[in-house]
C-alpha positions as CSV (number, residue, x, y, z in Angstrom):
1,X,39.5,-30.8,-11.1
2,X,38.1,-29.1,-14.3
3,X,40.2,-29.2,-17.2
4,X,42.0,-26.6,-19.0
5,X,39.5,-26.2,-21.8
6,X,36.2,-26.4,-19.5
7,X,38.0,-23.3,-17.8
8,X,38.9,-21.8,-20.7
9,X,35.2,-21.9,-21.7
10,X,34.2,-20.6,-18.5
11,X,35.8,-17.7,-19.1
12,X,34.8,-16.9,-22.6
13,X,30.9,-17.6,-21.4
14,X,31.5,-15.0,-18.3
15,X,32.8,-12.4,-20.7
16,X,29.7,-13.0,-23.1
17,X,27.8,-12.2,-20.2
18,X,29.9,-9.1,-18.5
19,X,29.2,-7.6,-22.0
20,X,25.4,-8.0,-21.8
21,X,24.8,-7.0,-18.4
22,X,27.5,-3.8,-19.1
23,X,25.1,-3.0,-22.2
24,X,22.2,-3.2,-20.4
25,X,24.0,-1.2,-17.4
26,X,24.0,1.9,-20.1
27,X,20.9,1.4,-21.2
28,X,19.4,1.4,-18.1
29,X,21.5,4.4,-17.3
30,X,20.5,6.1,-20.4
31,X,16.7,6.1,-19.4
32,X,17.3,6.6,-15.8
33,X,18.6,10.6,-16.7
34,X,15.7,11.0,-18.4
35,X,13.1,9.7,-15.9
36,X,15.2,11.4,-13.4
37,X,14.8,14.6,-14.8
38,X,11.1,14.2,-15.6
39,X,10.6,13.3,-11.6
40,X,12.5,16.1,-10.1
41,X,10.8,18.4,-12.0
42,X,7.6,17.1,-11.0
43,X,7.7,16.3,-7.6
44,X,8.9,20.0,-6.3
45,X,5.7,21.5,-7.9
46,X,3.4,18.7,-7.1
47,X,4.8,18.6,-3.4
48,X,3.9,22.8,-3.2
49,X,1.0,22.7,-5.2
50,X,-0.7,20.0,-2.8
51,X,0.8,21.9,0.4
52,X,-1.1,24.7,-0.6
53,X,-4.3,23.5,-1.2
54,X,-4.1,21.4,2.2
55,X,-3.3,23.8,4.1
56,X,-6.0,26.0,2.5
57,X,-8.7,23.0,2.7
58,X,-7.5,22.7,7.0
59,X,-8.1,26.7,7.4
60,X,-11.7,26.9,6.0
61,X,-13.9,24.6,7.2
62,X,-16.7,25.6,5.3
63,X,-15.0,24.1,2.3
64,X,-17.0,20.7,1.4
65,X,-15.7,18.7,-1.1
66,X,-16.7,14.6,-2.0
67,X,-12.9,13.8,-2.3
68,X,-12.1,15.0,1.8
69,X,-14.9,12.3,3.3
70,X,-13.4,10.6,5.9
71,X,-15.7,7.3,5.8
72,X,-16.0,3.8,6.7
73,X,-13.7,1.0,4.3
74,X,-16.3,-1.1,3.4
75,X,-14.4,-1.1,-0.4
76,X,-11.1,-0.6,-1.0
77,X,-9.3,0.4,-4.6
78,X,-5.3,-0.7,-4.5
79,X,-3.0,0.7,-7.3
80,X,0.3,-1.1,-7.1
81,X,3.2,0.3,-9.7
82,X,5.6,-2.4,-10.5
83,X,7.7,-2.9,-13.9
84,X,6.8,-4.6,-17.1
85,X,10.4,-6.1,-17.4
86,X,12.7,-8.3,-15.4
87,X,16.3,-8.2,-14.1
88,X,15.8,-5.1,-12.1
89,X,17.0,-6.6,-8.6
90,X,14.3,-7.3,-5.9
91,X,12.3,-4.3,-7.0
92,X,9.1,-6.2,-8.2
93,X,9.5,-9.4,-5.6
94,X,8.9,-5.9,-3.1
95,X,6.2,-4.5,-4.3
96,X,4.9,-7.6,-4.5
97,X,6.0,-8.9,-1.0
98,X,4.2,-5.3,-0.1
99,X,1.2,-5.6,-1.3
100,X,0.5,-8.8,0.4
101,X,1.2,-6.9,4.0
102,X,-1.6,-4.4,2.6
103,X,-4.2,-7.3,2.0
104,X,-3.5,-8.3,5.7
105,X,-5.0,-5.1,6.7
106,X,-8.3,-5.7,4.5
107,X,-8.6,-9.6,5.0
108,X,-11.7,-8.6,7.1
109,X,-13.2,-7.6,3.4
110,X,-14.9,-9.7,0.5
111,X,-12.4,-10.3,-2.4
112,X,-15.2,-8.5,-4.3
113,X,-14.3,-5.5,-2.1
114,X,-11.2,-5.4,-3.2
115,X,-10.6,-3.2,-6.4
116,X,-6.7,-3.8,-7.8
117,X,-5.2,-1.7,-10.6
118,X,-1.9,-2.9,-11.2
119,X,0.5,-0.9,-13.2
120,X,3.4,-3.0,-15.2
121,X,3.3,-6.5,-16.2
122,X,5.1,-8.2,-13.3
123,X,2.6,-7.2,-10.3
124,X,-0.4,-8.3,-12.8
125,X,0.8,-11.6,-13.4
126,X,1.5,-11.7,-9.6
127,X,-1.8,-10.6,-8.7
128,X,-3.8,-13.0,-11.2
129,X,-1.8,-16.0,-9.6
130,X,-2.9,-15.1,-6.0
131,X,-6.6,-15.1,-7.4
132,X,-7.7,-11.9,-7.5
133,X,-9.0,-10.4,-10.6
134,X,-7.8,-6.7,-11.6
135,X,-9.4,-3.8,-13.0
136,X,-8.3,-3.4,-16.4
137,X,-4.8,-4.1,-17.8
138,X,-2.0,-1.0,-17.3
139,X,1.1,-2.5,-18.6
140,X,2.4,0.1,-21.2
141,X,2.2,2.9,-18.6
142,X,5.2,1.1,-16.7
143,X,6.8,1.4,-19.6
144,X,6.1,5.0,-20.9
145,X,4.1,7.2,-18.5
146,X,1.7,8.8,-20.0
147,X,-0.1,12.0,-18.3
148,X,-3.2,11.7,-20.2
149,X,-3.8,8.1,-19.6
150,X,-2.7,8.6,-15.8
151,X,-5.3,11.2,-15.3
152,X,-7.8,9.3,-16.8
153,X,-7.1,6.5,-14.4
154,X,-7.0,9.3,-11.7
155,X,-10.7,10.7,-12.8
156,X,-11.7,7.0,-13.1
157,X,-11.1,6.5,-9.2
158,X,-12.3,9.8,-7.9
159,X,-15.7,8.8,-9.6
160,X,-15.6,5.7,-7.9
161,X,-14.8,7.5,-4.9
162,X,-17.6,10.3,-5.1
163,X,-20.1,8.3,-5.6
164,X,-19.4,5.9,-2.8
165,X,-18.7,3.2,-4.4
166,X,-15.1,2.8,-2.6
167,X,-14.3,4.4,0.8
168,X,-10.5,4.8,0.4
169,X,-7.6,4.7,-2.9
170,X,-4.4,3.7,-2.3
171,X,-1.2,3.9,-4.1
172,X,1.6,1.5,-3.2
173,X,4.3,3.0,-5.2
174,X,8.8,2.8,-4.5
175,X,9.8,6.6,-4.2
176,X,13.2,7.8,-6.1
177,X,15.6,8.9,-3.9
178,X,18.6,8.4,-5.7
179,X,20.2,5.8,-7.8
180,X,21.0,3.7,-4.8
181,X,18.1,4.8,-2.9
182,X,14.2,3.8,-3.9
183,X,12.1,3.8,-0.8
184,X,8.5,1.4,-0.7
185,X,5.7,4.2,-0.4
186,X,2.0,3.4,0.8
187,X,0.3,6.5,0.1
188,X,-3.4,7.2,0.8
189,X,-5.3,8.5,-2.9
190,X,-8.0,9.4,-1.5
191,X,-9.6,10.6,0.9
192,X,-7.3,13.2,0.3
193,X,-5.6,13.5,3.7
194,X,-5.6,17.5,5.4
195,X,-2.8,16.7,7.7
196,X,0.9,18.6,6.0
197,X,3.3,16.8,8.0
198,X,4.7,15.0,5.0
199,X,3.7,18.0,2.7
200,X,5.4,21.1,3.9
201,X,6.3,21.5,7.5
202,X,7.3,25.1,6.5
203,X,3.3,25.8,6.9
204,X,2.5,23.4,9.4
205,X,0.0,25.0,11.6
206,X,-0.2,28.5,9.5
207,X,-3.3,29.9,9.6
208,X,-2.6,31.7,6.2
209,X,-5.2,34.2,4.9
210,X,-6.2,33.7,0.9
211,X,-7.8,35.9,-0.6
212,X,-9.8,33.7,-3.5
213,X,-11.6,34.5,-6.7
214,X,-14.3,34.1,-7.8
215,X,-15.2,31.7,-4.9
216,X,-13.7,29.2,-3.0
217,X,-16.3,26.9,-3.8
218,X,-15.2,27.4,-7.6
219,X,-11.8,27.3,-6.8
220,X,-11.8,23.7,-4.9
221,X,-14.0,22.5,-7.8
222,X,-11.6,23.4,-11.0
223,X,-8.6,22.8,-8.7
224,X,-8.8,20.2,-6.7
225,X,-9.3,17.3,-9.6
226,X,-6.6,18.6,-11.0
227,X,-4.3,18.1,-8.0
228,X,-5.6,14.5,-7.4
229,X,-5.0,13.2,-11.1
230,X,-1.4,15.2,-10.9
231,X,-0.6,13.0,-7.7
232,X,-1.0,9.9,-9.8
233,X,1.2,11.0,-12.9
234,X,3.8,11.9,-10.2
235,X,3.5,8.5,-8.6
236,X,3.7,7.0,-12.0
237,X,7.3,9.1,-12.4
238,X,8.6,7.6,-9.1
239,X,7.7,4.4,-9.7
240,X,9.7,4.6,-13.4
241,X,12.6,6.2,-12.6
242,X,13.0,3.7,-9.4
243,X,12.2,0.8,-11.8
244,X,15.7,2.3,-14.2
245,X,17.9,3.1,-10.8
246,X,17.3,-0.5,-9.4
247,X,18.2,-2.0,-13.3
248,X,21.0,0.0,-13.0
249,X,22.4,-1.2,-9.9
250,X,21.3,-4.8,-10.6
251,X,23.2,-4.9,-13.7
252,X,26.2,-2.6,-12.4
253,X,26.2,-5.5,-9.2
254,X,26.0,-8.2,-12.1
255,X,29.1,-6.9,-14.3
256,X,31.3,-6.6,-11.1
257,X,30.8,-9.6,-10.1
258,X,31.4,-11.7,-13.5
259,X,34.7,-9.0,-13.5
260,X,35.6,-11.0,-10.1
261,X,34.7,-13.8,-11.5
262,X,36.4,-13.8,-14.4
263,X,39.8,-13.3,-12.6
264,X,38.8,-16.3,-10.0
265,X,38.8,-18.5,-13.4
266,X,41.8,-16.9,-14.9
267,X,43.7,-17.5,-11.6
268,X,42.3,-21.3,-11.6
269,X,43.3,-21.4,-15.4
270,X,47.4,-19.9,-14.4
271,X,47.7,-22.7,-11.7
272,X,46.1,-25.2,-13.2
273,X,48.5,-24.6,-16.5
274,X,51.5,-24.2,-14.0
275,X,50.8,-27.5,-12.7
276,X,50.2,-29.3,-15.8
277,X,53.6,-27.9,-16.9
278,X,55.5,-29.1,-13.9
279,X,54.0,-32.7,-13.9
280,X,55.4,-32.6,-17.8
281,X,58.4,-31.5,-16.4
282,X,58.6,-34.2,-13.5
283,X,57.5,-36.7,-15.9
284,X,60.5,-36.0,-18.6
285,X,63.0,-35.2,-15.7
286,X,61.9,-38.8,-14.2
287,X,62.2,-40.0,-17.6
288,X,65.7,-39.3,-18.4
289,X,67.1,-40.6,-14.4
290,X,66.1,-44.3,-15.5
């Protein structure tokens, strides 16, 4: 049985602990509002703004653009969001458990065919253990999401994707539901897909009517980049305001259970006290009867 000191000692090393992982539950807290905020903004107008132009892109099929060719994946690229930091629950061991499932689906490919851009430290390391090599390092953008830097990534893949040098972009992403609540998201980049079942089912099978100036061939051309490298920044948004709301909870789960822990070891620490004072007792009480 542990001694009253080594519990004693427990206790004060738990409450070192609570404090740190309480901290860092306010911290975490602190930057979740703000990368809350910055996502819920986004995502309404980058949900409507694509809705449109897919449903606008399914009505007129005279509309040709290199980013809606539906062709053959002889080359894949993969850009997998994680976080640069630890002690944010299971949330990188999932992406990472993730993208593995993904590489199942292209093990029929070269690893030469596979292009991987990992965003955030943790899924880089992961990926340069498993032996692939990655496409430039992305690390600071878990960190601090940048639009100009995300679009230039963006740009960077449609041109790969234009000129045929990959046949489909994928994102694998966790979309911010709530603080409890981050959902694992495979999304197709490109080609861009015309279906709006996950858009906007408000205009599912509209046939609406635009009226377009100066051209619609202008329009898709000045628009439609603009669209693609906006989907990334917003995917870059979900994936850091997930990253805060699972720190959150991980350190939130951590401080209520050194709370529970803490008053395990102080009830260990009573008895064991109460029965070191009784045996004194018995002892002096036996004492004085001989």
């Amino acid at each position: 049985m542990a001694s009253l000191k080594d519990i004693k000692t427990r206790i004060s090393s738990v409450r070192s602990t609570r404090q740190i992982t309480s901290a860092m539950k306010m911290v975490a807290s602190a930057k979740l509002h703000k990368a809350q905020g910055a996502i819920e903004n986004m995502l309404p107008y980058q949900t409507k703004l694509n809705a449109i132009l897919t449903n606008f892109l399914r009505t007129d099929s005279t509309i040709d653009s290199p980013y809606i060719a539906v062709r053959p994946v002889n080359k894949v690229a993969i850009v997998v969001f994680s976080s640069s930091t630890s002690l944010c629950g299971a949330f990188n061991a999932n992406v990472a458990k993730h993208f593995v499932q993904v590489l199942e689906d292209y093990k029929h490919l070269d690893q030469k065919n596979i292009l991987i851009y990992p965003i955030g430290k943790k899924i880089e390391e992961n990926i340069k253990k498993m032996g692939y090599e990655v496409q430039g390092s992305f690390q600071h953008l878990a960190d601090k999401p940048s639009y100009k830097e995300s679009s230039e990534l963006g740009e960077r893949l449609m041109d790969l994707f234009a000129s045929k040098e990959v046949d489909r972009v994928e994102l694998i992403y966790h979309h911010f539901k709530s603080t409890a609540s981050q959902t694992l998201v495979r999304e197709n980049f490109l080609p861009l897909d015309l279906t709006v079942d996950q858009v906007d089912k408000k205009i599912k099978g509209k046939n609406i009517d635009y009226i377009v100036e100066p051209s619609a061939a202008d329009f898709i051309a000045n628009l439609l980049p603009k669209v693609i490298t906006l989907k990334m920044y917003t995917a870059l948004l979900d994936s850091n305001a997930s990253e805060h709301a699972a720190r959150t909870m991980a350190m939130q789960i951590a401080t209520d259970n050194a709370n529970e822990l803490i008053q395990d070891l102080t009830k260990q620490y009573n008895k064991s006290r109460q029965q070191s004072i009784t045996n004194e007792l018995l002892d002096i009480i036996g004492g004085s009867m001989r």
